[in-house]
C-alpha positions as CSV (number, residue, x, y, z in Angstrom):
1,X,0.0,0.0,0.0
2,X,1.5,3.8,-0.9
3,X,2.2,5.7,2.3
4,X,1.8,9.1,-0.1
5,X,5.2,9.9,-0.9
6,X,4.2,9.3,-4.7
7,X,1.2,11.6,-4.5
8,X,2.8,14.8,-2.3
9,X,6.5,14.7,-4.8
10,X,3.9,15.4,-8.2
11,X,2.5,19.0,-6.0
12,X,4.8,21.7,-5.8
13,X,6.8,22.3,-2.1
14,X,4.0,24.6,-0.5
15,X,0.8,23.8,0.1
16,X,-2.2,21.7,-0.9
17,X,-4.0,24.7,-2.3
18,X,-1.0,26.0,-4.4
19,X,-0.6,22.9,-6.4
20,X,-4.3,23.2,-6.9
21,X,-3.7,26.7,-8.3
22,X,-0.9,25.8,-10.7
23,X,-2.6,22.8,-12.1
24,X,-5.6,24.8,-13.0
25,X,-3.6,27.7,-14.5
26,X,-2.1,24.9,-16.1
27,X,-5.4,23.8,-17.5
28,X,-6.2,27.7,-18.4
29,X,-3.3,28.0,-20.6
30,X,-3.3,24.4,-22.6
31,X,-7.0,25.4,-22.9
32,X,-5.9,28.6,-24.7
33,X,-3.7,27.2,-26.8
34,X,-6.4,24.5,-27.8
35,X,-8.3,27.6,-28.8
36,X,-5.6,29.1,-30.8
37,X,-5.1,25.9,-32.8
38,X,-8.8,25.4,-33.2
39,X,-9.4,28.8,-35.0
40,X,-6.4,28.7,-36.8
41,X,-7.5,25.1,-38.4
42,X,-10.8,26.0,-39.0
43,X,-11.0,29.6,-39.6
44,X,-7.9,30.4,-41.3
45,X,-9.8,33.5,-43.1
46,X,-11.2,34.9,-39.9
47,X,-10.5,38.4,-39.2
48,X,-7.9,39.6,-36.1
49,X,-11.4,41.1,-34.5
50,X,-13.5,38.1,-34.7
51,X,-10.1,36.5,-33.5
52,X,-9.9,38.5,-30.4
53,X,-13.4,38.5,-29.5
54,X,-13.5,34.6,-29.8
55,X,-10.8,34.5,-27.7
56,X,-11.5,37.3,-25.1
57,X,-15.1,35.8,-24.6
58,X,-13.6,32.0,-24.3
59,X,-11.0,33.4,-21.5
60,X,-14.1,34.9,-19.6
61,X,-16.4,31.7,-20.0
62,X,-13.1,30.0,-18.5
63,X,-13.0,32.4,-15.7
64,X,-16.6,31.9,-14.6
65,X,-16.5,28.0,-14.0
């Protein structure tokens, strides 16, 4: 049986709650990128507006969950 050792050496050396905090911003930032990669595949011809507004309003729908 694991006495833990595994589990605490994957979190950062502070607490509980930090490692919590970097894994979602983390999460935030591959999320973005997923994004970026998304419009660029799809919607090549998309205009730097529509690009920005995509991406400002995806950022805020992150932020709310």
């Amino acid at each position: 049986m694991s006495d833990g050792n595994f589990n605490r050496a994957l979190l950062p050396k502070n607490e509980l709650s930090a490692g919590i905090r970097a894994g979602k911003a983390q999460m935030r930032t591959r999320a973005e990128q997923a994004l970026t990669t998304l419009i660029d595949e799809f919607f090549p011809t998309l205009d730097p507006a529509t690009r920005t507004a995509l991406h400002d309003r995806f950022l805020q729908l992150l932020r709310s969950v």
